[in-house]
The first five atom37 places (N, CA, C, CB, O) and aatype in JSON, in Angstrom:
{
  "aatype": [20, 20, 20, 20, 20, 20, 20, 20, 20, 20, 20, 20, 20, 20, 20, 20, 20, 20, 20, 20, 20, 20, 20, 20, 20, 20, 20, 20, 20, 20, 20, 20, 20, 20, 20, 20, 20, 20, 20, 20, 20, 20, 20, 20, 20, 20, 20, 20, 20, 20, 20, 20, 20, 20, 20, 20, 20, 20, 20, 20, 20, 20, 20, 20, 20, 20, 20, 20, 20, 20, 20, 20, 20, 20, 20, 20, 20, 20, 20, 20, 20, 20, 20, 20, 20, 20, 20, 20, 20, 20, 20, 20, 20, 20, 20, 20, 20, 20, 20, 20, 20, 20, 20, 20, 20, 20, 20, 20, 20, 20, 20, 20],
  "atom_mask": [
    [1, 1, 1, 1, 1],
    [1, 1, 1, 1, 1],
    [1, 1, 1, 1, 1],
    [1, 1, 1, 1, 1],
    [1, 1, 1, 1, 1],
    [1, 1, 1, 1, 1],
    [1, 1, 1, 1, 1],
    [1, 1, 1, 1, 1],
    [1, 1, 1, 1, 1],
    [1, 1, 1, 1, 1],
    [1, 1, 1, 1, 1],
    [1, 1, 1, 1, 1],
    [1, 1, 1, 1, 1],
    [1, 1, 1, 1, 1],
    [1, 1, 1, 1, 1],
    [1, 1, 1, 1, 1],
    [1, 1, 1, 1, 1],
    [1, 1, 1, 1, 1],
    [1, 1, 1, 1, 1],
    [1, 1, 1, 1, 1],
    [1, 1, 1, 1, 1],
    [1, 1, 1, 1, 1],
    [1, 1, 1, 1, 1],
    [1, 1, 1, 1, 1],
    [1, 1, 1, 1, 1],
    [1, 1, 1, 1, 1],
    [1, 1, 1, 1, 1],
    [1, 1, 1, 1, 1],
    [1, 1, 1, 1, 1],
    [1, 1, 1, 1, 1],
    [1, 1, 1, 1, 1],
    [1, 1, 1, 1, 1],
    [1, 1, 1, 1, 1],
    [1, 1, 1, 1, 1],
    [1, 1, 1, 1, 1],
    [1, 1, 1, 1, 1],
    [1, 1, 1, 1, 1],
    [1, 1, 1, 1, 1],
    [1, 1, 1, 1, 1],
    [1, 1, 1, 1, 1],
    [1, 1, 1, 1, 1],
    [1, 1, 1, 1, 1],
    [1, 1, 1, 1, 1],
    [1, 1, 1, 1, 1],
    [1, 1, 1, 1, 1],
    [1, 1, 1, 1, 1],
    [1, 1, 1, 1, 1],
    [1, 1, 1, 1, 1],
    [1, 1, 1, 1, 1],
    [1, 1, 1, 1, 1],
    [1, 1, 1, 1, 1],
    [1, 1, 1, 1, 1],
    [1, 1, 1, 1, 1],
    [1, 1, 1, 1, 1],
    [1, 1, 1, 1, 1],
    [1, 1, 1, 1, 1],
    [1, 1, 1, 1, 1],
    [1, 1, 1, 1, 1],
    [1, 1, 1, 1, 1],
    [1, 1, 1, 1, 1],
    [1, 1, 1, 1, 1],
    [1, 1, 1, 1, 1],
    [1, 1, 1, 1, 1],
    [1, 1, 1, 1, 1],
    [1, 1, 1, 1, 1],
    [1, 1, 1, 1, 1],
    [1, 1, 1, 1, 1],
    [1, 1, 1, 1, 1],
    [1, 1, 1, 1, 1],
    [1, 1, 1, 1, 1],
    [1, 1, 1, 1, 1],
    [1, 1, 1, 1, 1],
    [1, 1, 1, 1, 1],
    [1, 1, 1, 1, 1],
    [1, 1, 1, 1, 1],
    [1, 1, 1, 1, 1],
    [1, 1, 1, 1, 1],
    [1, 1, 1, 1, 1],
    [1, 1, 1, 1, 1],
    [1, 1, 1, 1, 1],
    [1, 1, 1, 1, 1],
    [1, 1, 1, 1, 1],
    [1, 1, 1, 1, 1],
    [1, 1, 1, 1, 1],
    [1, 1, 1, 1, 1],
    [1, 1, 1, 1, 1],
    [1, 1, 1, 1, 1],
    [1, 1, 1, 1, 1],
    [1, 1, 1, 1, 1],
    [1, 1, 1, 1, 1],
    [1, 1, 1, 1, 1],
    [1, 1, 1, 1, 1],
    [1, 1, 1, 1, 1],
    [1, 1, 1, 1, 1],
    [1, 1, 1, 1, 1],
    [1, 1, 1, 1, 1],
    [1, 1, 1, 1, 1],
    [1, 1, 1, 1, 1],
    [1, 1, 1, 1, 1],
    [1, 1, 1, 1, 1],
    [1, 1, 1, 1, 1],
    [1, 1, 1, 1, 1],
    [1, 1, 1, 1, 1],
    [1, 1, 1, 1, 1],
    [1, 1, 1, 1, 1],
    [1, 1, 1, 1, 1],
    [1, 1, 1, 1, 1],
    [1, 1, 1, 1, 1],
    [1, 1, 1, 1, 1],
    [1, 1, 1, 1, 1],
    [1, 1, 1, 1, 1],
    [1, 1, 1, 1, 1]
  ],
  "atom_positions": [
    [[-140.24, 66.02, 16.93], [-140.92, 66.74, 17.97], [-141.86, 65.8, 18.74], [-141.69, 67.91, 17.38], [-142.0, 65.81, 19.96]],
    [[-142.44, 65.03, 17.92], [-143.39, 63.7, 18.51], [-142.49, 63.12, 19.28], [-144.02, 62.52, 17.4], [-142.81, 62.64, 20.36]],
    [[-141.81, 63.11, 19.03], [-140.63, 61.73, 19.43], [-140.22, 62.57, 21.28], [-138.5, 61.66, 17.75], [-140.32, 61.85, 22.27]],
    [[-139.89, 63.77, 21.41], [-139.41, 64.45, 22.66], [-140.3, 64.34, 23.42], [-139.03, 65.76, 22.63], [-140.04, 64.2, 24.62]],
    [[-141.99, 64.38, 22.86], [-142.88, 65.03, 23.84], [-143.14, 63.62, 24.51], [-144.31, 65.97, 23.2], [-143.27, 63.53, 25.73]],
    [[-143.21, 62.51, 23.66], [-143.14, 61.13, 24.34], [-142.09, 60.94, 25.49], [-142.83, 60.09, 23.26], [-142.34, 60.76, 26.68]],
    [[-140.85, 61.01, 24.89], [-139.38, 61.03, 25.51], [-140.06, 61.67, 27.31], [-137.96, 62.48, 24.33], [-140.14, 60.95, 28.3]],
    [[-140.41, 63.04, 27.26], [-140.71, 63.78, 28.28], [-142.1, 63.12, 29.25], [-140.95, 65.21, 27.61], [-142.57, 63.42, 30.35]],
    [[-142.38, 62.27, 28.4], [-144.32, 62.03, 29.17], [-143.63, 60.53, 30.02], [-146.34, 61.43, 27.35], [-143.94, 60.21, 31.17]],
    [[-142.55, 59.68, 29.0], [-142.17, 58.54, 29.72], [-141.22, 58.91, 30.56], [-141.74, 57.48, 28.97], [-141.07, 58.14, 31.5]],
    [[-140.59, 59.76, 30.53], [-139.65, 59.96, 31.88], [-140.45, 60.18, 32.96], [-138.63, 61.17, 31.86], [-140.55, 59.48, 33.96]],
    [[-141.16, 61.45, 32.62], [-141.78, 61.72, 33.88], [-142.49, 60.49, 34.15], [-142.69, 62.95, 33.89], [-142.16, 60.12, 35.28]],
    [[-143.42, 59.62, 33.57], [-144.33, 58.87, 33.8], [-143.31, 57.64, 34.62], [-145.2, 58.53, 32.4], [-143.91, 56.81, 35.3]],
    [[-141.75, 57.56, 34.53], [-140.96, 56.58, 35.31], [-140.22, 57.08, 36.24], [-140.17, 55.84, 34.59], [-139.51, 56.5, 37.06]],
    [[-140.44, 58.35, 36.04], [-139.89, 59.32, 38.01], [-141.31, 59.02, 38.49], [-139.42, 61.82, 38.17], [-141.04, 58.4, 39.51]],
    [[-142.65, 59.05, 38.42], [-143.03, 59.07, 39.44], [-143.3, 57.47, 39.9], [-144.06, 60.01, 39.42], [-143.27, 57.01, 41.04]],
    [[-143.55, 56.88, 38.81], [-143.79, 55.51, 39.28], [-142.1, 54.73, 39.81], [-144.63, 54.61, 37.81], [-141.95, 53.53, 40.07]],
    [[-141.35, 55.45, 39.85], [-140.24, 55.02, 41.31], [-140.51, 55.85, 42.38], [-138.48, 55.24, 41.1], [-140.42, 55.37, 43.51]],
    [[-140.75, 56.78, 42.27], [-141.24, 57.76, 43.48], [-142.35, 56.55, 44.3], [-142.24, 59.53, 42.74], [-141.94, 55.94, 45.29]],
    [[-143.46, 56.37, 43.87], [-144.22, 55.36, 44.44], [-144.04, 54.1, 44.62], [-145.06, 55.33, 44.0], [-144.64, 53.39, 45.43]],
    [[-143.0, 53.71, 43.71], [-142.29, 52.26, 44.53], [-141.14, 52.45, 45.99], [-141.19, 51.37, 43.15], [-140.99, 51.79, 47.01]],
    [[-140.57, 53.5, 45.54], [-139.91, 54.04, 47.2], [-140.83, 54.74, 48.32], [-138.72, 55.3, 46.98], [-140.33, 55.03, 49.4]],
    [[-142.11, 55.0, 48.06], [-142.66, 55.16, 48.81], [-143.85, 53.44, 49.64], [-143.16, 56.43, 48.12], [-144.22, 53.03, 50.74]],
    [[-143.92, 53.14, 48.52], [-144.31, 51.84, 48.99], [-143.55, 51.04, 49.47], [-144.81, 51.22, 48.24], [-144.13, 50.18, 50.15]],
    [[-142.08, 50.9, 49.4], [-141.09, 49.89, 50.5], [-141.12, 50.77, 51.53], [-139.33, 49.46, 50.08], [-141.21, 50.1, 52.55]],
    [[-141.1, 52.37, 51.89], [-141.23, 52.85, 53.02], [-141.96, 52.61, 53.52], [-141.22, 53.7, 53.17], [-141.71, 52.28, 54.68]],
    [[-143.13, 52.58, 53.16], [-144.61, 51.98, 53.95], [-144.31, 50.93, 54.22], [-146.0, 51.84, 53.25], [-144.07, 50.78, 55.42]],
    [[-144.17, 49.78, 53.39], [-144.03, 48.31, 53.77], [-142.96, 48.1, 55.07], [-143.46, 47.47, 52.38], [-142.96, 47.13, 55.83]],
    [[-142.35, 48.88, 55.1], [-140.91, 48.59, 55.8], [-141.56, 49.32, 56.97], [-139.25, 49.27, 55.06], [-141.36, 48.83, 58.07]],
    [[-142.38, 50.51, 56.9], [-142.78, 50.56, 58.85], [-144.01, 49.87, 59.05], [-143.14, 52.32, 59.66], [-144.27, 49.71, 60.24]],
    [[-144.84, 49.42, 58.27], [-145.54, 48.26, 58.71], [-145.44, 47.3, 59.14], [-145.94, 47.91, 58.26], [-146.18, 46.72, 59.94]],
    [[-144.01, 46.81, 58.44], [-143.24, 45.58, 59.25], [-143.0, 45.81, 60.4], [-142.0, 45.16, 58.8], [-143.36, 45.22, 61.42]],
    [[-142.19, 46.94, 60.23], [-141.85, 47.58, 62.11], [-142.99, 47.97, 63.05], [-140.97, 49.16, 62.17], [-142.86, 48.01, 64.28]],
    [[-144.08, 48.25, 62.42], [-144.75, 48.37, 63.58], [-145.91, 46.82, 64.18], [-145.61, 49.82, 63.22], [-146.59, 46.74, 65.21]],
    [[-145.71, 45.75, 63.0], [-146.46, 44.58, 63.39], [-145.56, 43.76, 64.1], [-147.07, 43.84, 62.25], [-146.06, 43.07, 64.98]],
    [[-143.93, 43.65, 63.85], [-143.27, 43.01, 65.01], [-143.33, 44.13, 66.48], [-141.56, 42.65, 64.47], [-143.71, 43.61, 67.53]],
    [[-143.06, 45.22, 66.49], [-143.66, 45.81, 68.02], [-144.66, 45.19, 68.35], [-144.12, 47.24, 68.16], [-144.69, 44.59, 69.42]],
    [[-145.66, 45.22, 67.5], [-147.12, 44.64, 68.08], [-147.18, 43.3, 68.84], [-148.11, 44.4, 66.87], [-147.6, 43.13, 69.99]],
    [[-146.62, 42.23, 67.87], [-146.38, 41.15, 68.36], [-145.6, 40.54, 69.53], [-146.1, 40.81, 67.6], [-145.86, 39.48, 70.1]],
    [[-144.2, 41.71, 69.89], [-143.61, 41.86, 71.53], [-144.57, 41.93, 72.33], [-142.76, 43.1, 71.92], [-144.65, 41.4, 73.44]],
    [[-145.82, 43.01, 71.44], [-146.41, 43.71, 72.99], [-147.47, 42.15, 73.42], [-147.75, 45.76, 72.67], [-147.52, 41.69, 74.56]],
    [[-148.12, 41.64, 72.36], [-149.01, 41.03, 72.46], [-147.98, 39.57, 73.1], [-149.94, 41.08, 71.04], [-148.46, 38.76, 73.89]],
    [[-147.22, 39.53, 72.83], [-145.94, 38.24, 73.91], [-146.02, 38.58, 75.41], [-143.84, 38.5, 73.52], [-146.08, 37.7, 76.27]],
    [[-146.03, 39.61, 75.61], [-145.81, 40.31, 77.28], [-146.96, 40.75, 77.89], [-144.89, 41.66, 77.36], [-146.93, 41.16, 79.05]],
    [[-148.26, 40.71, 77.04], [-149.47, 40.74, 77.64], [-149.62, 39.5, 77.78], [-150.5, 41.38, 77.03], [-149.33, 39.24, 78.95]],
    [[-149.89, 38.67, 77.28], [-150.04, 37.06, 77.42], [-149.36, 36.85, 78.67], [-149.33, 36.11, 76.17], [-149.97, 36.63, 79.72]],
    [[-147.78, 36.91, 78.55], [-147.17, 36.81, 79.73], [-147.54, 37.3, 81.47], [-146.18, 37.35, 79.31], [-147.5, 36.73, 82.56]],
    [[-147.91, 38.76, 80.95], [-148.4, 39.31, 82.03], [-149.93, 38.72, 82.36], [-148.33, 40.83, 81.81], [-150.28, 38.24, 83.44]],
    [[-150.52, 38.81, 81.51], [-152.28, 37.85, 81.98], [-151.75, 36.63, 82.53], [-153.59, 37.26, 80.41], [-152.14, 36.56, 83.7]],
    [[-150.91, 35.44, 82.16], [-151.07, 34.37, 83.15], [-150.19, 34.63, 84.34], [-150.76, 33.0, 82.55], [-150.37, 33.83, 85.26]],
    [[-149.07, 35.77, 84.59], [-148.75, 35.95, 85.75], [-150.45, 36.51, 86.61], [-147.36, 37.07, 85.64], [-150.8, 35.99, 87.67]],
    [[-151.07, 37.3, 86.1], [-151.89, 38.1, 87.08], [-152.7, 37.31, 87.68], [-152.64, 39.16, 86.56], [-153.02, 37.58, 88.83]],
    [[-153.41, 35.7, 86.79], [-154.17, 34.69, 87.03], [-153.4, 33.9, 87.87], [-154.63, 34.06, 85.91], [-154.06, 33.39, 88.77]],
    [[-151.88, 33.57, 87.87], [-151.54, 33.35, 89.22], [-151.46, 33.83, 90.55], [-150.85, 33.16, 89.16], [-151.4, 33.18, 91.59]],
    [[-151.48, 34.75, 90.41], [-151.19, 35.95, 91.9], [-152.47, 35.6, 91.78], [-150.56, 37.9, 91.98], [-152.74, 34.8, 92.67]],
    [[-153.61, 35.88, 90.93], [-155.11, 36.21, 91.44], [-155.18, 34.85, 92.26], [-156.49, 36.44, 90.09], [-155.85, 35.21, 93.23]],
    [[-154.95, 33.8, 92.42], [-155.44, 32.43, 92.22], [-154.11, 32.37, 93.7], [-155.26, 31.41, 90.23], [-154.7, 31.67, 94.53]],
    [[-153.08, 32.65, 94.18], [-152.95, 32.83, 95.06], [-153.43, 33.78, 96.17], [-152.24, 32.76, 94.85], [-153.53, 33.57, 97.38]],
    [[-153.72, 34.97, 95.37], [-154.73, 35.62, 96.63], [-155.72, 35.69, 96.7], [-154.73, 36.64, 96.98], [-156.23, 36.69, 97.21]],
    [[-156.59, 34.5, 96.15], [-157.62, 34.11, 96.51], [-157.53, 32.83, 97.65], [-158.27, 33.89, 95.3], [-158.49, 32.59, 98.38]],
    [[-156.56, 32.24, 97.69], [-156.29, 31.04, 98.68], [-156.11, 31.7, 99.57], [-155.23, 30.05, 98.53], [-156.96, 31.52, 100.44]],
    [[-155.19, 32.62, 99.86], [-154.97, 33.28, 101.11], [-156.05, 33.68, 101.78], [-154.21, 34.31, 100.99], [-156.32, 33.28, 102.91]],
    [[-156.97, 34.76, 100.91], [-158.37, 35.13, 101.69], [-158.96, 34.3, 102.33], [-159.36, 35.53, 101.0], [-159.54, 34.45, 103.41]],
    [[-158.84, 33.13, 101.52], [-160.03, 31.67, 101.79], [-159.8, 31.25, 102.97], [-159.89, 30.21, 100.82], [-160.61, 31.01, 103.86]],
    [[-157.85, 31.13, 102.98], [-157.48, 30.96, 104.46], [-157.59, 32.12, 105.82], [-156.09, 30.62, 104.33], [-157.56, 31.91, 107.04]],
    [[-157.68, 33.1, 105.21], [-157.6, 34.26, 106.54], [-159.13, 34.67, 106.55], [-156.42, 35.87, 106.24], [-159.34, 35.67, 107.23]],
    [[-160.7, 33.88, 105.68], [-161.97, 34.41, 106.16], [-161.83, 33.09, 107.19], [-163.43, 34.61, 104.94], [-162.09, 33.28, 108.38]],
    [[-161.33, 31.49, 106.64], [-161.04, 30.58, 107.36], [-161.24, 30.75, 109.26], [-159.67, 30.37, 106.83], [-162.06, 30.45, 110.13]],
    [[-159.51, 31.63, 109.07], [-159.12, 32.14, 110.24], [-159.82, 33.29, 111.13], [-158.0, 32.5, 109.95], [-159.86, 33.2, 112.36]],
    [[-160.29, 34.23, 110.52], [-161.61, 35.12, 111.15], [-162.79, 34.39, 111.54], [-162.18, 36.15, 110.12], [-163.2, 34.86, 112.61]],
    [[-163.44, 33.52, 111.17], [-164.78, 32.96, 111.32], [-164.18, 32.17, 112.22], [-165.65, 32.31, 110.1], [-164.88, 32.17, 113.23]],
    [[-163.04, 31.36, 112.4], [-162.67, 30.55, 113.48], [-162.99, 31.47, 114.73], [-161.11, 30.08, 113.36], [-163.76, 31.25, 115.66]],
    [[-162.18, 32.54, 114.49], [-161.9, 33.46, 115.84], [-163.17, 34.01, 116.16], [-160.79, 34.74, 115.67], [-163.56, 34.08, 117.33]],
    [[-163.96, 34.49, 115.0], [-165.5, 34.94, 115.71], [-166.06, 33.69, 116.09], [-166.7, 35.76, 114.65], [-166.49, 34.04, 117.19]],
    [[-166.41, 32.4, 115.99], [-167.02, 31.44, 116.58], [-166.82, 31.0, 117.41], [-167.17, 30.77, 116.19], [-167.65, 30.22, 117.89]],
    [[-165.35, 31.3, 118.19], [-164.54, 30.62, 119.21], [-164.5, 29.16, 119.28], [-164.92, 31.03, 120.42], [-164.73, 28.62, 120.36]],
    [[-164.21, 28.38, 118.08], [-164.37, 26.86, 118.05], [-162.89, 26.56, 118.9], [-164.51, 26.1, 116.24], [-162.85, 25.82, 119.88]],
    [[-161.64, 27.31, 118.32], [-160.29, 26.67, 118.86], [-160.2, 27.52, 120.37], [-158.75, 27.02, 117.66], [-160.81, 28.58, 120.47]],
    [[-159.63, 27.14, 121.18], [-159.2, 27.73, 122.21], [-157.83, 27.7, 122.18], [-159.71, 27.26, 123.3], [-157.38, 26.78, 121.5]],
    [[-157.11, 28.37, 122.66], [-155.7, 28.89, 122.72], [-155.46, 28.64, 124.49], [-155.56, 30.76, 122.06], [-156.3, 28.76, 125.39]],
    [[-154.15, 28.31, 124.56], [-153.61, 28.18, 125.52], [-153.25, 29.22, 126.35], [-152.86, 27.61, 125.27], [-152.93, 30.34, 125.96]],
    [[-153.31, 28.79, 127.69], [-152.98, 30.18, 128.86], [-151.9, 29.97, 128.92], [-153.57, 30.35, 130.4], [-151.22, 30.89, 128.46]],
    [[-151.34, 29.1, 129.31], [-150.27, 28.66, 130.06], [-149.23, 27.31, 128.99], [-151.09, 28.01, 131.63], [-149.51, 26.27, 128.4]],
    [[-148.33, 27.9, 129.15], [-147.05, 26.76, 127.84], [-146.3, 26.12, 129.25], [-145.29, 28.09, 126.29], [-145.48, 26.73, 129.94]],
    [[-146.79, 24.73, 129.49], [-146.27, 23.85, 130.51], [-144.67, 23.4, 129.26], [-147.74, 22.26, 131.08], [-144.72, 22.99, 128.1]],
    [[-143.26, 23.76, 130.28], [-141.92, 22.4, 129.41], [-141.83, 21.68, 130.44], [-140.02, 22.87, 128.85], [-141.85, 21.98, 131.64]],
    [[-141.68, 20.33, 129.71], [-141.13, 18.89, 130.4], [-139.63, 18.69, 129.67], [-142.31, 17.35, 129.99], [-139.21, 18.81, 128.53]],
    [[-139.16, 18.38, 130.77], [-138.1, 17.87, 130.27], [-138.05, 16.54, 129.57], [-137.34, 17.89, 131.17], [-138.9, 15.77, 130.01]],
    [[-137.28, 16.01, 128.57], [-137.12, 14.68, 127.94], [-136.76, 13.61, 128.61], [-136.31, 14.7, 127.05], [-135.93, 13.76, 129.5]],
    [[-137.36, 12.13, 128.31], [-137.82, 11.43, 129.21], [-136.67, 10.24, 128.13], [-139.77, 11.36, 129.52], [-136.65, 10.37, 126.91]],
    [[-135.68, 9.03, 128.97], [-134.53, 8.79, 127.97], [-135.43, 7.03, 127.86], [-132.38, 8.99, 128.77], [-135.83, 6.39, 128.83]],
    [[-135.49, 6.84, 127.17], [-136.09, 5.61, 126.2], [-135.38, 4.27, 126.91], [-135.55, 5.78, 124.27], [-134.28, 3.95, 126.44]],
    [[-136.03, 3.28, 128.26], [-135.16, 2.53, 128.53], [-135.27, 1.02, 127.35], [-135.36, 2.33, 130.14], [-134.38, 0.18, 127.27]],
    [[-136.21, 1.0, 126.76], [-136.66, -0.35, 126.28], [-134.8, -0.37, 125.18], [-138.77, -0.31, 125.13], [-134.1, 0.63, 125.0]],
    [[-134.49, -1.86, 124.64], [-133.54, -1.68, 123.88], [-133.87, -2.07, 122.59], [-132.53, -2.23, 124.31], [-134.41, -3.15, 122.36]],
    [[-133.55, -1.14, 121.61], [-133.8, -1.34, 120.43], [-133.78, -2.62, 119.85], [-133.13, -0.67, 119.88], [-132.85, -3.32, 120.26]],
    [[-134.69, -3.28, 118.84], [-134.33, -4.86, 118.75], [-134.31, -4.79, 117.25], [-135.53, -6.11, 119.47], [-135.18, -4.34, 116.51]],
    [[-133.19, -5.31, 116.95], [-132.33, -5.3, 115.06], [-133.53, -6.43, 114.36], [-129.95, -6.36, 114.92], [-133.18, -7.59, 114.61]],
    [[-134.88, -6.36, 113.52], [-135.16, -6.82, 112.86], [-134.7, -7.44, 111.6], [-135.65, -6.36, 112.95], [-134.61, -6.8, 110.55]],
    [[-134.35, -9.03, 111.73], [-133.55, -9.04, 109.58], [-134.68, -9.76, 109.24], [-131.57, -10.23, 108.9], [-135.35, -10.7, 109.68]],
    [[-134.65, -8.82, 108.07], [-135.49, -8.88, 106.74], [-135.29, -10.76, 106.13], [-134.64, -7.44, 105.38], [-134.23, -11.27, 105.79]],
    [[-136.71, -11.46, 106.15], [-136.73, -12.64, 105.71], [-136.34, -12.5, 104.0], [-138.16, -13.28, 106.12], [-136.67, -11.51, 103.35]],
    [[-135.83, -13.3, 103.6], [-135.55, -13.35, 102.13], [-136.47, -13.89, 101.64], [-134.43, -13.95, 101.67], [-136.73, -14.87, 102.35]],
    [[-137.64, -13.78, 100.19], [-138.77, -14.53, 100.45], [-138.15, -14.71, 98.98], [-140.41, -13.99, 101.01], [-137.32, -13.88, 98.59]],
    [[-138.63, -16.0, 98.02], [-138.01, -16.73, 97.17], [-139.46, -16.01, 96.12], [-137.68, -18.62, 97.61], [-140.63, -15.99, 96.47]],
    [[-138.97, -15.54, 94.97], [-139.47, -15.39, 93.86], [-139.52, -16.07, 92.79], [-139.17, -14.65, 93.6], [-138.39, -16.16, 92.31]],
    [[-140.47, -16.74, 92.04], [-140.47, -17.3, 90.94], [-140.75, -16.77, 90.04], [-140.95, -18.09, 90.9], [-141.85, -16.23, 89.99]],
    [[-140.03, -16.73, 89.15], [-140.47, -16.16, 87.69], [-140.66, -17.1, 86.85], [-139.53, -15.26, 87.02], [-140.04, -18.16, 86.77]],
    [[-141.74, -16.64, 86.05], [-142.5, -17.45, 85.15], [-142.91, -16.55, 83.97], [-143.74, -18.08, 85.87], [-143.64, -15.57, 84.15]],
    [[-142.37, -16.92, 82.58], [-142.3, -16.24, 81.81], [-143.28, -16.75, 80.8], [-141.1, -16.06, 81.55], [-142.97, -17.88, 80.44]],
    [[-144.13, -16.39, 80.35], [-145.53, -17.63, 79.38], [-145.48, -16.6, 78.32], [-147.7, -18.0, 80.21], [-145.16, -15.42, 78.4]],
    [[-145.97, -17.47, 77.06], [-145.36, -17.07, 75.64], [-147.11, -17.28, 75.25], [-143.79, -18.32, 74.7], [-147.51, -17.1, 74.1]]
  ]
}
């Protein structure tokens, strides 16, 4: 009778302690799954932060150039043209003259 009630205390006592080892690879196993998601996300934020520091860093040049271009136009430093004069092309009488290249003598000298 000793002998069953043991029999009965170790079974049960090895259903539940597999019960809690299959519950602990379940856990382990979406922890895994949810720290590689994590790690995509944290790949594509990175990614996305140095895209945004580029765009920022281009549209900050642009502004720089178009307050540039406003403060030009409120100060009136450039003036703009009224009138677009065309000339026609004018034909080159001088004649081209063929320069040759002097050969100039190199010495090499090799010291130890």
């Amino acid at each position: 009778m000793k002998n069953n009630a043991i029999k009965k205390v170790n079974s049960t006592l090895c259903s539940v302690l597999a019960m809690f080892i299959v519950v602990s690879v379940i856990g382990y196993y979406l922890a895994m799954t949810y720290e590689l998601s994590l790690n995509k996300l944290s790949n594509q934020i990175g990614m996305l932060n140095d895209e945004n520091s580029d765009l920022q860093n281009d549209l900050d040049r642009l502004k720089s150039f178009s307050n540039v271009d406003t403060k030009i136009n409120q100060l009136k430093l450039l003036q703009k043209a009224d009138k677009v004069i065309e000339v026609s092309a004018v034909a080159s009488a001088a004649p081209v003259e063929k320069k040759q290249l002097k050969s100039t003598v190199f010495n090499w000298s090799i010291g130890y």
